[in-house]
C-alpha positions in Angstrom: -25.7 5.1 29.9 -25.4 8.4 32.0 -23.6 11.8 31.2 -21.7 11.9 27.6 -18.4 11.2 27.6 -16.2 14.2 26.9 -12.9 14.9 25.6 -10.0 15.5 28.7 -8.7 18.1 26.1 -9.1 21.2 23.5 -6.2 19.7 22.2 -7.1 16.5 22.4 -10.0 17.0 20.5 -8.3 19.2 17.6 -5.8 16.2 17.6 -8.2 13.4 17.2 -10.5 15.5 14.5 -6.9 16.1 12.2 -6.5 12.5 12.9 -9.8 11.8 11.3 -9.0 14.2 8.6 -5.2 12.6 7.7 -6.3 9.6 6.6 -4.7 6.9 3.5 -6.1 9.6 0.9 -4.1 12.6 2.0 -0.4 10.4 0.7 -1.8 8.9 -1.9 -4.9 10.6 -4.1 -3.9 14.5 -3.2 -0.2 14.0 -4.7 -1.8 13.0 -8.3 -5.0 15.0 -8.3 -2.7 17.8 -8.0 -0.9 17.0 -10.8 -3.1 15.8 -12.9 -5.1 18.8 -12.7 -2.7 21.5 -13.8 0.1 21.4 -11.0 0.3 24.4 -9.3 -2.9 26.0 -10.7 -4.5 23.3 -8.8 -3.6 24.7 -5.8 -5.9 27.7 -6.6 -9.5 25.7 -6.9 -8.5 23.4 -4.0 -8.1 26.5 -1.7 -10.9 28.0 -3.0 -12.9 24.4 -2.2 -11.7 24.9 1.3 -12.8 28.1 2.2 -16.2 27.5 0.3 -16.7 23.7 0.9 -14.4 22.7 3.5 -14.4 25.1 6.8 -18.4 26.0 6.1 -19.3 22.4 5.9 -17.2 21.6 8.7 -18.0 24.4 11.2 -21.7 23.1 10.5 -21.2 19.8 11.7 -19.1 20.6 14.4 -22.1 23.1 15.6 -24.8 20.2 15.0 -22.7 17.6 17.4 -21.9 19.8 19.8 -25.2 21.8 19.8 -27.4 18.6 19.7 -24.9 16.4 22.0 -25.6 13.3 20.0 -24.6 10.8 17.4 -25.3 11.9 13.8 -28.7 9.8 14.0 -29.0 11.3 17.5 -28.3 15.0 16.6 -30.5 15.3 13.3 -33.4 13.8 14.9 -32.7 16.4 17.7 -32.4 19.0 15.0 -35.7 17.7 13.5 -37.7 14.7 14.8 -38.0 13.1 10.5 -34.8 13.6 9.6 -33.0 10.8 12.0 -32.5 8.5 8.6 -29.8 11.4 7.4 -27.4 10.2 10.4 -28.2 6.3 9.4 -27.2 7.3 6.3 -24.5 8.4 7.1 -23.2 5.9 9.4 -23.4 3.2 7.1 -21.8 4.4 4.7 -19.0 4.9 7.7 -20.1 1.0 8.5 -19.0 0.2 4.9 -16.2 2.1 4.9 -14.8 0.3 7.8 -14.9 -3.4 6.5 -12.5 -2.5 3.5 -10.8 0.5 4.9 -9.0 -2.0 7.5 -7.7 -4.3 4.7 -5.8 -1.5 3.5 -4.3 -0.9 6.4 -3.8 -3.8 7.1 -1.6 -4.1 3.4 0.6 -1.2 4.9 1.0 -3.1 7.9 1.9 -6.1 5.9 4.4 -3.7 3.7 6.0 -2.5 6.9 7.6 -5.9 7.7 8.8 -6.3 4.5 10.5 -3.2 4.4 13.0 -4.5 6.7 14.5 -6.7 3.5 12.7 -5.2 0.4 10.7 -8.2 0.2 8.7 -7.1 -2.8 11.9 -7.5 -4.6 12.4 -6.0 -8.3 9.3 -7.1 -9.6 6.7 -4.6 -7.3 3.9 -4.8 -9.5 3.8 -8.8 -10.5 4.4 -9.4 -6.6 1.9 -7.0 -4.8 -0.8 -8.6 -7.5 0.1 -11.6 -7.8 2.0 -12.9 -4.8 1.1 -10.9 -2.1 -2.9 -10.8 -3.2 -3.0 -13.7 -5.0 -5.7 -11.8 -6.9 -8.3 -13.8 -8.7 -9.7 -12.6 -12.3 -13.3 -11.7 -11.7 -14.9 -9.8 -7.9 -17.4 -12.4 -8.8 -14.1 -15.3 -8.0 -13.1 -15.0 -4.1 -11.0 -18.4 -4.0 -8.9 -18.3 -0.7 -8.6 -16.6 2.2 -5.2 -15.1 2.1 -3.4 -15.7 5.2 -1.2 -12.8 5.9 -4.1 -10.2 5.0 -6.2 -12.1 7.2 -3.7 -11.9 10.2 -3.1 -8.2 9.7 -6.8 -7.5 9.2 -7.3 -9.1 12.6 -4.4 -7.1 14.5 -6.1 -3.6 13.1 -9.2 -4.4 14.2 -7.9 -5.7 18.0 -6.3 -2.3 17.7 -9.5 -0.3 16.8 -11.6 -2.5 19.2 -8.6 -1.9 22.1 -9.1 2.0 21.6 -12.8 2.2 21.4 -13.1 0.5 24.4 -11.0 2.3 26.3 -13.5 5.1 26.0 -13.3 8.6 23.8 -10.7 10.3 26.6 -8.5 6.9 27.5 -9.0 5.5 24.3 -9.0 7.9 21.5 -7.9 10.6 22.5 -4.9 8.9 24.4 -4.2 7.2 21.0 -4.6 10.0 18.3 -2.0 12.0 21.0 0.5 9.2 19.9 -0.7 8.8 16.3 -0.7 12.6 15.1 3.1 13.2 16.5 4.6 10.1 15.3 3.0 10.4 12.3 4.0 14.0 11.2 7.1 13.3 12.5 7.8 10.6 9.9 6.6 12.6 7.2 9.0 15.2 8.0 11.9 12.7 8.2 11.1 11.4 4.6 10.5 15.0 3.5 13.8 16.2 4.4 15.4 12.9 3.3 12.7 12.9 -0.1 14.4 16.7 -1.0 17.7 15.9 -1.3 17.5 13.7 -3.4 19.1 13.8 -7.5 16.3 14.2 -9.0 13.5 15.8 -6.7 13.5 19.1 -8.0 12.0 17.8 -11.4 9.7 16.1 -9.4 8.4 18.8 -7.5 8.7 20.9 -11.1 5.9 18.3 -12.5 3.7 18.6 -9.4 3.6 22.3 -8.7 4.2 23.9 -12.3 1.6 25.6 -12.9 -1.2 24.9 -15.8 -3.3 28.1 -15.6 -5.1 27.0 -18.5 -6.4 24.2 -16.2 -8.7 26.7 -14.3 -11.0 26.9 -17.1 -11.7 23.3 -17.0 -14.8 22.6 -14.8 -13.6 19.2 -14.2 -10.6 20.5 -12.3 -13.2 22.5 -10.2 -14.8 19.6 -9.4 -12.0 17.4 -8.6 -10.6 20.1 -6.1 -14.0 19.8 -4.5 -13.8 16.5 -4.2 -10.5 16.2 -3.1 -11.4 18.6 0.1 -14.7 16.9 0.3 -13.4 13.0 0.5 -10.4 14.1 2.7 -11.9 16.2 5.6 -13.8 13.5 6.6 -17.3 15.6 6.3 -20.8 14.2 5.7 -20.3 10.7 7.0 -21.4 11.4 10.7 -17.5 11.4 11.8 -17.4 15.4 12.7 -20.7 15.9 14.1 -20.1 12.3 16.8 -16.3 14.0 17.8 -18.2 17.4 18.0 -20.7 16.0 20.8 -18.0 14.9 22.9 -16.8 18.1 23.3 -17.6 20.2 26.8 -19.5 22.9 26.8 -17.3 25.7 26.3 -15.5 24.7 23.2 -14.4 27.4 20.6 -16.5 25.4 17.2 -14.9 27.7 14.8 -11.1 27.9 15.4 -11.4 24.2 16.1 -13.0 24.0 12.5 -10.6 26.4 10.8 -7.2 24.2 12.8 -8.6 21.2 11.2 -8.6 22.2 8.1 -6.0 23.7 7.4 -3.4 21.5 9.5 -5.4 18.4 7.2 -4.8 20.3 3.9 -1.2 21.7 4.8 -0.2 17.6 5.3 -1.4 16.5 2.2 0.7 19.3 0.6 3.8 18.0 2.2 3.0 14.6 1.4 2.8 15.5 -1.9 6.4 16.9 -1.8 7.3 14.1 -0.2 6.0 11.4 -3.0 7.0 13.1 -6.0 10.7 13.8 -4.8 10.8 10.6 -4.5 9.1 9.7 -8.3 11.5 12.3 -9.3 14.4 10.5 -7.8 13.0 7.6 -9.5 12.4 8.9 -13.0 15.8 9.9 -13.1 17.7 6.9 -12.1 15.7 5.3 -14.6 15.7 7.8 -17.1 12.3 7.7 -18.3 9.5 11.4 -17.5 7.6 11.6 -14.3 4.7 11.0 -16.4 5.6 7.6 -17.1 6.0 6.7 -12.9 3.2 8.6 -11.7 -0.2 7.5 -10.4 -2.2 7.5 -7.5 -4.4 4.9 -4.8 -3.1 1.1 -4.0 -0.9 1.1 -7.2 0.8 4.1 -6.1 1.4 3.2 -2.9 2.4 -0.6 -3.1 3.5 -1.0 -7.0 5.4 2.5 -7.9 6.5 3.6 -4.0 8.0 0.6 -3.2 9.8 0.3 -6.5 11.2 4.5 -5.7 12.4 3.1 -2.2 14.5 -0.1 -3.6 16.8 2.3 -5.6 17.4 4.5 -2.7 20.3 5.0 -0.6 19.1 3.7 3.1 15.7 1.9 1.5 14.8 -0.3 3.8 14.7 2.8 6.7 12.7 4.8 4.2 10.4 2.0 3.2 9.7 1.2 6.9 8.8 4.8 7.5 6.4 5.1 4.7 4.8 2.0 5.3 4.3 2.9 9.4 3.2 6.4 8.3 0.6 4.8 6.1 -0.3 2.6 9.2 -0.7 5.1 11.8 -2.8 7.8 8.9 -4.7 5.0 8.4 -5.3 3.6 12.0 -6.4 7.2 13.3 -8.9 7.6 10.7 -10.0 3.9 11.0 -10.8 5.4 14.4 -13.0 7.9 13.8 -14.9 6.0 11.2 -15.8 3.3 13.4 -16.6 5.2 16.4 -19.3 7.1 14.3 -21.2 3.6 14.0 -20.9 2.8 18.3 -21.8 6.2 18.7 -25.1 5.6 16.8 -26.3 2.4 18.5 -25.2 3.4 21.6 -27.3 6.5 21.4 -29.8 4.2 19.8 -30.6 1.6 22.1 -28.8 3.1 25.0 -26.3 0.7 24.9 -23.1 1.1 26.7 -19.6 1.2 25.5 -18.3 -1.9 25.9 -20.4 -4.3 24.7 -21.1 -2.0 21.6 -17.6 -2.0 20.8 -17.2 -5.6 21.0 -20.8 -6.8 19.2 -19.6 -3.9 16.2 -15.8 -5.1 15.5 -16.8 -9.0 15.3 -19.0 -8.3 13.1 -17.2 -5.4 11.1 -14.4 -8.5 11.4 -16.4 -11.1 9.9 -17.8 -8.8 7.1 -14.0 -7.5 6.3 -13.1 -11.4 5.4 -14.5 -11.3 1.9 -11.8 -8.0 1.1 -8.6 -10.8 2.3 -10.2 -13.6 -0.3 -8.3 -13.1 -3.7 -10.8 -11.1 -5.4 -10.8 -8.8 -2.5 -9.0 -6.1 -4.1 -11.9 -6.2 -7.1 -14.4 -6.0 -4.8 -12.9 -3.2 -2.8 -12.0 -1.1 -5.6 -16.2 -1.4 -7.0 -17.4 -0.4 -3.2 -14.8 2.1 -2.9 -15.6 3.5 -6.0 -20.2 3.4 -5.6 -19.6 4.7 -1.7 -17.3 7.5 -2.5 -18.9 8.6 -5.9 -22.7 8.3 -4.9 -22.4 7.3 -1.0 -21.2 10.2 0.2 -21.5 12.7 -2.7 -25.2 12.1 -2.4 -25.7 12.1 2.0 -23.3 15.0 1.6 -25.6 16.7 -0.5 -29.2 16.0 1.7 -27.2 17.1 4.3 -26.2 20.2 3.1 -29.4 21.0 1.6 -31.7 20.2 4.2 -29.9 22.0 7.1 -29.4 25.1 4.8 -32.7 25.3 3.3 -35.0 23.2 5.5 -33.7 24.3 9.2 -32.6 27.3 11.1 -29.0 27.4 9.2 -28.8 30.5 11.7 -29.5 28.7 14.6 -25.9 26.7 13.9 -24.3 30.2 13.0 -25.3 31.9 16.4 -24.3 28.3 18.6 -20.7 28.3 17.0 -20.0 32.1 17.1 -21.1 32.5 20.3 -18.8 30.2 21.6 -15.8 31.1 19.4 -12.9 33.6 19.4 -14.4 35.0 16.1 -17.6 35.0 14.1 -18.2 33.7 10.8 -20.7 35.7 8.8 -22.9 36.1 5.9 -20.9 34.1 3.4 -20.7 31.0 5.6 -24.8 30.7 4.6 -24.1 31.6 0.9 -21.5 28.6 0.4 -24.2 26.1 2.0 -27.0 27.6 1.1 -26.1 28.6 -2.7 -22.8 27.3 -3.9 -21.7 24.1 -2.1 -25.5 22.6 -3.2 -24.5 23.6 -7.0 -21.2 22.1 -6.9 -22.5 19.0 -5.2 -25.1 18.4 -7.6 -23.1 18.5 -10.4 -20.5 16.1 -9.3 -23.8 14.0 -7.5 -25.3 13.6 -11.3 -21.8 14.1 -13.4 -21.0 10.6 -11.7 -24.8 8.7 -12.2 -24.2 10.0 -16.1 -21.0 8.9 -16.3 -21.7 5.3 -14.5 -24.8 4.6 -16.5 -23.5 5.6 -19.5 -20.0 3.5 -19.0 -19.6 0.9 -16.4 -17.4 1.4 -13.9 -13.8 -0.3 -14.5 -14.9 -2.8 -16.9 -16.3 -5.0 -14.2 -19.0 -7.7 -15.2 -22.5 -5.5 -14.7 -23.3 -8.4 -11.7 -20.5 -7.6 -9.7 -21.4 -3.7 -10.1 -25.2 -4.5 -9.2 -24.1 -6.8 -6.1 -21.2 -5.1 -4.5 -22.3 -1.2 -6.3 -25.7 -0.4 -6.5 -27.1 -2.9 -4.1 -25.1 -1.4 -1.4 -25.5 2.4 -2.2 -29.6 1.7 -2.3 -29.8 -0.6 0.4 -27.9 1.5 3.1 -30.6 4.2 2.2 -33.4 1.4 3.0 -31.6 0.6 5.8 -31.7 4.0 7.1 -35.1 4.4 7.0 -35.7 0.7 8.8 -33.6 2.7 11.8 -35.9 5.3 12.1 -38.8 3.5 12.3 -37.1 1.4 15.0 -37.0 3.0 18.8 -36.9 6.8 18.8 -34.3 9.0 20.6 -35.8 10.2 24.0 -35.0 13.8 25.1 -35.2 15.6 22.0 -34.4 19.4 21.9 
């Protein structure tokens, strides 16, 4: 394979790793959480998430990757010769991620070309069910292939597969350095546009007024946490692969600390972007915010879509939301699937090219069953098993057994002594003492709440098959990676 491929820039890494970080989640799920977790008040447990959570948790893998020069697999079996399964662990889940992530996109993309007539007419919920997904009664039905989806899902992943090929300096670097621009300069034409409308500043009222009362409920804590958690793109192998690209002489922390807050500063906007526009909404149709809020696909492709058809200039605006939601969504796609050819080229010493093909045929041919009509049923029980226990639980071995079980230190002293500032005691108290705790909780709040009530009302076969199975067997799996050919040149 020869020497690691490197970024070409600092920037160019910072870029790519924002890129990673902006993802579908950022327009869609921060907008509601924040309002339906007490508004503004929010604001105060999801900045206190991100100093405690986000930049320590972050600054940690970027030390790993760049420290251990490796994949995720590559750089905890470096850190410790047992511990290789945590970075299978977390590139399947990545893996998994990646065969339903695409669809999405690939429904934006889809929504894009529409835009240029409205064709999801007046009718946006019956059509985005019914016409556009053709979606069956039961994630235990498939029927069809659906055509359209198909052809989109096959363009994103050309796209993914023409990036990653290219290599991490021509490819994704070169790509995120078109992606990042275009795409915050999209949201700040909406945003501008979103503002002025009649309307907006009730919107914005209902997302930012502030429910202080809120802070006393645990379960806002926990969704703030999560929020930070599921949109930084941390603990599924992502941050420590970009980090081991990086030369030498790379400042870890600032790199950590521009991430972060450039990632949680754009779902803010976004969030003044979508409820300007639910505001504008609300009032043409004279009904409360309340009763046109929401979050995920319906969001995004039932209650957006119906917003853009009653504004002035809708099919410009639709077009740019739908192309912002393409290009968040392609950069991430990115990153998610580089993780997994980072792995098994490190693995088998592989190189790049025929990686990247053998992984996006068969990321492809697993990604057909989320086009069939019961895609979207399947997606949303994956989705929900890979987010909730997936990555809550990797997230947590990670965190645990680099704070407790290794020389946390070790990571402290690599990143500060390359950085323009250190980071100090309280870096090892959040992972050490208070990221575990609030981990935990949310780790066995979910098991509780799943075992208790099944998830969505879904028939328990379709939870076992596309839930449970998957969460356990990707931990099997894991361990079946280990056991095959170990990493040569460990530290």
């Amino acid at each position: 394979m020869g020497q690691r491929e490197q970024w070409g820039t600092r920037t160019g890494f910072v870029i790519a790793a924002i890129g990673s970080a902006i993802g579908l989640g950022n327009i869609w799920r921060f907008p509601y959480m924040a309002y339906d977790n007490g508004g503004g008040a929010f604001l105060i447990p999801y900045f206190f998430a991100m100093l405690t959570a986000g930049i320590p948790i972050i600054i940690m893998e970027f030390a790993l990757g760049h420290k251990y020069k490796g994949s995720a697999p590559m750089s905890f079996a470096r850190a410790k010769e047992k511990w290789e399964w945590i970075g299978w662990w977390q590139v399947f889940i990545s893996f998994i991620i990646s065969i339903y992530y695409v669809v999405v996109i690939a429904w934006a993309l889809n929504y894009t070309l529409m835009a240029f007539n409205l064709g999801w007419g007046q009718d946006t919920k019956g059509f985005f069910f019914s016409k556009f997904l053709h979606l069956s009664s039961s994630p235990m039905q498939w029927g069809n292939i659906v055509w359209p989806i198909f052809i989109s899902t096959l363009v994103i992943w050309f796209i993914t597969w023409l990036i990653l090929f290219s290599g991490v300096k021509k490819g994704i670097e070169f790509a995120n350095k078109i992606f990042m621009p275009v795409l915050f300069i999209l949201l700040l034409i909406m945003l501008g546009r979103a503002v002025t409308l009649k309307g907006a500043s009730e919107g914005l009222q209902w997302l930012f007024r502030p429910d202080f009362s809120a802070i006393l409920n645990y379960k806002v804590w926990t969704a703030a946490y999560g929020q930070i958690f599921f949109s930084l793109s941390i603990c599924f192998g992502i941050m420590i692969t970009y980090a081991s690209y990086l030369p030498e002489k790379s400042d870890i922390n600032n790199n950590g600390m521009i991430t972060t807050f450039v990632n949680c500063g754009f779902s803010i906007l976004a969030g003044i972007m979508v409820f300007s526009v639910l505001g504008y909404m609300a009032t043409k149709q004279g009904v409360s915010i309340k009763d046109v809020a929401g979050a995920g696909v319906g969001l995004a492709f039932v209650t957006i879509p119906k917003a853009i058809s009653l504004l002035p200039g809708a099919k410009f605006f639709g077009t740019l939301f739908f192309l912002s939601l393409v290009f968040a969504g392609l950069s991430s796609m990115i990153s998610i699937t580089e993780t997994c050819v980072s792995g098994l080229m490190d693995k088998f010493k592989w190189d790049r090219k025929p990686t990247t093909s053998l992984f996006c045929v068969i990321g492809f041919i697993l990604s057909l069953v989320f086009t069939t009509q019961g895609g979207l049923l399947i997606l949303d029980i994956v989705d929900h098993f890979i987010n909730n226990f997936g990555i809550v639980f990797a997230g947590l071995v990670e965190v645990i057994f680099l704070s407790w079980f290794f020389k946390l230190d070790s990571l402290r002293e690599h990143a500060n002594s390359l950085s323009d500032f250190s980071i100090g005691s309280w870096w090892n108290f959040c992972l050490k003492i208070l990221t575990p705790i609030v981990l935990g909780y949310m780790a066995i709040a979910n098991l509780i709440g799943d075992i208790k009530k099944p998830y969505g009302g879904y028939p328990m076969s379709a939870l076992l098959i596309f839930g449970w199975a998957v969460v356990i067997g990707i931990v099997i799996l894991s361990f079946v990676m280990q056991t095959g050919r170990s990493f040569s040149d460990k530290n």
